[in-house]
Structures are given as C-alpha cells and as structure tokens.
C-alpha positions as CSV (number, residue, x, y, z in Angstrom):
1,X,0.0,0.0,0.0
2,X,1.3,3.5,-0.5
3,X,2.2,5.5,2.3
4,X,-0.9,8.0,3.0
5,X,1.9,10.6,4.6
6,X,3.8,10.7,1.3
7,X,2.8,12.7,-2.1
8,X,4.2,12.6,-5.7
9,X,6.6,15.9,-5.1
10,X,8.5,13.9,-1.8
11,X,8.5,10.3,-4.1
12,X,11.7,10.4,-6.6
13,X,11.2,9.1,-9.9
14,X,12.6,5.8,-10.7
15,X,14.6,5.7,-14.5
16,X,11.9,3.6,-15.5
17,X,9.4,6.1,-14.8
18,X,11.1,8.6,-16.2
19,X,11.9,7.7,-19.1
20,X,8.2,6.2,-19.6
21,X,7.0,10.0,-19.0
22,X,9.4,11.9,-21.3
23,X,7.8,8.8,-24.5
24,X,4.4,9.8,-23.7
25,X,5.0,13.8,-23.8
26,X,7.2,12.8,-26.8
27,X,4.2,11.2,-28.9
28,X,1.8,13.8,-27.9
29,X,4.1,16.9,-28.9
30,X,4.4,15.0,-32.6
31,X,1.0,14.3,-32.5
32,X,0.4,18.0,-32.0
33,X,3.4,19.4,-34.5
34,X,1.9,16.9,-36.9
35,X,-1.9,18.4,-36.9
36,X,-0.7,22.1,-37.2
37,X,1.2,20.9,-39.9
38,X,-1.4,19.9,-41.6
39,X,-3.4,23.4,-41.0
40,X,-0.3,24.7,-42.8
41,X,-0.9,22.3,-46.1
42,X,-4.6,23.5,-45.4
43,X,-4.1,26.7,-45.9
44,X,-1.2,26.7,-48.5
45,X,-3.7,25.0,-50.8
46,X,-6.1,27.4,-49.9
47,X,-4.4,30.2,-51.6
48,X,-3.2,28.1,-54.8
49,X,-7.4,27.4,-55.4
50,X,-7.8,31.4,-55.1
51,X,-4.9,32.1,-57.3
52,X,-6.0,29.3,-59.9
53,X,-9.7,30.4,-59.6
54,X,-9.0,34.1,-60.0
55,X,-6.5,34.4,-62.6
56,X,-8.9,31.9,-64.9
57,X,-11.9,34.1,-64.1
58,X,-9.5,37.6,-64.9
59,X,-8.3,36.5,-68.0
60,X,-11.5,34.5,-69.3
61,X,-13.8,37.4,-70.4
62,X,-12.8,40.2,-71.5
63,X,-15.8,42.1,-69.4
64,X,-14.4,41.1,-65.8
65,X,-12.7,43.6,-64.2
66,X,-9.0,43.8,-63.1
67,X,-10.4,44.4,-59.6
68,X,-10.9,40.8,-59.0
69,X,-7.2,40.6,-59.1
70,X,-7.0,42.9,-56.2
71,X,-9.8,40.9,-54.7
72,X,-7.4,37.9,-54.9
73,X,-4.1,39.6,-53.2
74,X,-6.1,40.8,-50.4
75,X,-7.4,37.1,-50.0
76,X,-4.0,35.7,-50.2
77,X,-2.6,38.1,-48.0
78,X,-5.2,37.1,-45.0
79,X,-4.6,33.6,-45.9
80,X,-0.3,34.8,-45.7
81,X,-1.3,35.5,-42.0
82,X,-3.6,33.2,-41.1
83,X,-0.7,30.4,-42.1
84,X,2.3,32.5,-40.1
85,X,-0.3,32.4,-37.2
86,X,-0.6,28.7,-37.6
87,X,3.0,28.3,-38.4
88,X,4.1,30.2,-34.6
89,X,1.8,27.3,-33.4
90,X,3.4,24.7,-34.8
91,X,6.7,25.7,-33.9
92,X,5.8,25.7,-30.2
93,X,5.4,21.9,-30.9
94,X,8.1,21.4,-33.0
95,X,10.5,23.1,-31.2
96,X,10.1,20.7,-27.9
97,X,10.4,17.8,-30.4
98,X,13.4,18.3,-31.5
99,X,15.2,19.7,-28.1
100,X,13.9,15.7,-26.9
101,X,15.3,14.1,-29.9
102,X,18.5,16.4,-30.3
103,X,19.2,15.7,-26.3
104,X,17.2,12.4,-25.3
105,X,17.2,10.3,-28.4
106,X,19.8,10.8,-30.3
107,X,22.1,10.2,-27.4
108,X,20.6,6.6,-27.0
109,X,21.0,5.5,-30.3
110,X,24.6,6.9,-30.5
111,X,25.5,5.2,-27.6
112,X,26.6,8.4,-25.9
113,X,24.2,9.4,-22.8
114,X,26.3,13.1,-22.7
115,X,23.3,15.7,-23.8
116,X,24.9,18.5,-26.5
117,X,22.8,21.2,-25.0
118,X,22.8,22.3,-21.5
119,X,20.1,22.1,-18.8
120,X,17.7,20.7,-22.0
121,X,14.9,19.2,-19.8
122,X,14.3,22.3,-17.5
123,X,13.9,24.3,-20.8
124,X,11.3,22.0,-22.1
125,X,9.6,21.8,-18.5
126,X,9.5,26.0,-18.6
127,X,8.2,26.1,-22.0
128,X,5.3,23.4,-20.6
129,X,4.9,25.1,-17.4
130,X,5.2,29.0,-19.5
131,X,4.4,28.5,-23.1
132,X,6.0,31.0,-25.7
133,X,6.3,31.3,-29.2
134,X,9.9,30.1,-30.5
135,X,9.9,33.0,-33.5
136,X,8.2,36.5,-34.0
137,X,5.2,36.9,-35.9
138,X,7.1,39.0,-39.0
139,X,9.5,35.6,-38.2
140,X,6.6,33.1,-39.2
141,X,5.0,35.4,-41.8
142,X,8.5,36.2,-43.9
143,X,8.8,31.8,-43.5
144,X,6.0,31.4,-45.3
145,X,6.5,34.0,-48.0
146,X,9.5,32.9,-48.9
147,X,8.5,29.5,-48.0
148,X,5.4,29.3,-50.5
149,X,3.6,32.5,-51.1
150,X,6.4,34.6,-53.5
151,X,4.9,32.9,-56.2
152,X,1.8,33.3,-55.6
153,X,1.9,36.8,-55.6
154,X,4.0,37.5,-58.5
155,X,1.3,35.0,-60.1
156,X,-1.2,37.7,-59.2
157,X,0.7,41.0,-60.6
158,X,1.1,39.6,-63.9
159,X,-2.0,38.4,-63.9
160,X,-2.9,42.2,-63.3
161,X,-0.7,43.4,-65.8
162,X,-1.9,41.2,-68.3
163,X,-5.6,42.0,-67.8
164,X,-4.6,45.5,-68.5
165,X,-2.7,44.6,-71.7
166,X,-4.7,41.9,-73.5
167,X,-8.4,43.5,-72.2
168,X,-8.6,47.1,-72.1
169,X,-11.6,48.6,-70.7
170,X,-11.5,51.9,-72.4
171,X,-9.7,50.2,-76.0
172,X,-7.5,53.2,-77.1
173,X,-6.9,55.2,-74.1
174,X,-3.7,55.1,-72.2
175,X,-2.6,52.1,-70.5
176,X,-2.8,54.4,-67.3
177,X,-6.6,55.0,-67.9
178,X,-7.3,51.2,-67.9
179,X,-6.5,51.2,-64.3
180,X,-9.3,53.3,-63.0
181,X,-12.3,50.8,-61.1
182,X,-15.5,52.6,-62.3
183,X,-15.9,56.1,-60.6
184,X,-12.4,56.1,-58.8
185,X,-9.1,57.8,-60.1
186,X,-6.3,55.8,-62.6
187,X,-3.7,56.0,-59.5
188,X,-5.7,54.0,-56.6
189,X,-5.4,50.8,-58.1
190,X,-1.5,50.8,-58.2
191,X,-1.4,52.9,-55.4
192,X,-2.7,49.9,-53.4
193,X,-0.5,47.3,-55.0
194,X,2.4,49.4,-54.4
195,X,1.8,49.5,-50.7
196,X,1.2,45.5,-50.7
197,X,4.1,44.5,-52.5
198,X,6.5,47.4,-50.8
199,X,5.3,45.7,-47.3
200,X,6.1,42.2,-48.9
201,X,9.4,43.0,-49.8
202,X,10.1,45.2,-46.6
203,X,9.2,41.8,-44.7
204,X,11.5,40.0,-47.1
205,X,14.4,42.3,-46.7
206,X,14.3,44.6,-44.0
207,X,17.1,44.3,-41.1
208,X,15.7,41.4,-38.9
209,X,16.0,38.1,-37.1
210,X,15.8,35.7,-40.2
211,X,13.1,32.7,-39.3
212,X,14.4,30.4,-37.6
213,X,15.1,26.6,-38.1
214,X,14.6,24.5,-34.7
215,X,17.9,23.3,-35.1
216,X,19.6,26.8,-34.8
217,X,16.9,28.0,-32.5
218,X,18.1,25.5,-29.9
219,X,22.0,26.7,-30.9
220,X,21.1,29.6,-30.1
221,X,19.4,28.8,-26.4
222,X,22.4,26.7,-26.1
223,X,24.5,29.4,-25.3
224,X,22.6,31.5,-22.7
225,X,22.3,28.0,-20.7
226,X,26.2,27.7,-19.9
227,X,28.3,24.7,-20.7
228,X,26.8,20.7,-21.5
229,X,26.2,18.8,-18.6
C-alpha cells in the first residue's frame, strides 16, 4: 500500500518512470506538430485554389474587371497570415520535439548518454509550465513567403498586368486609364499594389531576425544555458 503521509513531489522518480513519462510527452508533442502541420498544407492549398480560380476568371472574359485581381491579393494576404499564425503554433510543438530528440534520443542511439545542449529538460519543462512562441510573428509570416507565397503573388501581378494589356476597358486610351475601377481615379489601383508589394518586400528584406530553423533556435538557447552537462 502507498504510504498516506507521502505525495508525488517527496517520491523520486525511478529511471523507468522517467523515461516512460518523457515517450508519452514525446508522442503527444508529434501528435500535436503533426496536426498544425497539416493546417499549414490547409491553408497553402487554400491560396493556390484562389490564385487558380481568380486568374482563370480575370483573364476569361474580357468584361471582368482587373479588380478581382485585387480581390485575390487581399485574399491571399489574410490567408499569408492566417498560415504565419498557424506556423508560430506549430513551432511551439516542433520546437520541444526536436530539443527531446537532439538531447534524449539521439544520445541513446549513439551510444553516448552526454546531452549536447545544457540544462535541456528544465527548458522543455518552462516552456510546458510557461508557453512561448519560439519566432516573432514578421518571423513566421517572412517563412512562409519565402517559404510558399512569393509565387503566388508574383502570379497575381502579372496576372494584373496582363488583364490590363490583352483586355482594355476603355480600347485606345492610355494604359494608365485602364486602371481606373468605375468612378475612382487611374492611380488607386496601383497605389494599393504598391503598398502590398512594398510591405512584402520590406518583410523580405528589411534588417531582422531571419526565421528560424529549430535546429539553430536550440543553438542559439544553447549558449545563454552555460556549458553541456
């Protein structure tokens, strides 16, 4: 019987114990990482329909409006954040993951029990204990442009440019007039795609922590925990 004058915090954990723990938070944190990485494939496919979808219906009559292509970059930039958002998410996840399989497992099957980062389990129990995201939302969101949605957009602006070209509302008139959309002035138009694609490349290649790979993101923790133990 177990002693009613002891409780779990005075009871030290046996190796078996331990080690049977740190599997079971190992599977659930893949389980995890592996369904937000699948809202990330969600959403990815997401914005290839709405590209696909737009740039058919843009180009397929020559009575649709270029402001359907506008339509389609503000949709693709939501669905830009709404993956960074999910991509933080999944980093959380990811990140414990591979500090356990960096420090637990990989020193089984090397046959070398010596961790290669310091204090590695009471930085995965404060992370448990005080969740935080691993990279900065500009972080996730520049990882996933570069990552997948670059094309996407450039897709979009030629698409844009072409409508102009090959279906000219007003046939004859200045290719600055065929950017007007109905009663609003020529410049608003590019004036709006010039502030979405400035903002794209400012998150591209503005001074900035780069996003992250877990691997150097653990380097990098590595050295404000003092020497392997």
């Amino acid at each position: 019987m177990t002693d009613p004058g002891k409780n779990f915090e005075d009871t030290p954990l046996s190796r078996a114990e331990y080690i049977a723990g740190l599997v079971h938070l190992y599977r659930g944190e893949v389980y995890r990482a592996t369904q937000w990485r699948l809202r990330l494939d969600t959403t990815t496919n997401w914005s290839i329909l709405s590209v696909m979808a737009l740039v058919t219906f843009s180009l397929g009559e020559p009575g649709h409006s270029h402001a359907a292509v506008l339509v389609g970059m503000a949709l693709v930039h939501t669905f830009l954040h709404i993956e960074a958002r999910r991509y933080r998410y999944f980093m959380v996840w990811q990140h414990r993951v591979r500090v356990m399989e960096r420090n637990f497992y990989g020193p089984i099957i090397s046959r070398d029990l010596q961790s290669p980062s310091a204090l590695w389990g009471q930085r995965v129990a404060d992370d448990l204990l005080r969740p935080r995201f691993p990279i900065t939302k500009r972080q996730a969101v520049r990882g996933r442009l570069i990552r997948n949605y670059w094309p996407l957009f450039g897709v979009l602006l030629l698409t844009w440019l072409l409508k102009l070209g090959l279906h000219p509302a007003l046939p004859g008139a200045p290719f600055w007039q065929q950017m007007a959309l109905g009663a609003l002035p020529f410049w608003v138009a590019p004036a709006l795609i010039a502030c979405e694609y400035l903002y794209l490349l400012w998150i591209w290649l503005a001074p900035s922590h780069h996003a992250v790979k877990v691997d150097e993101l653990d380097d990098e923790l590595d050295g404000l925990s003092g020497p392997p133990h």
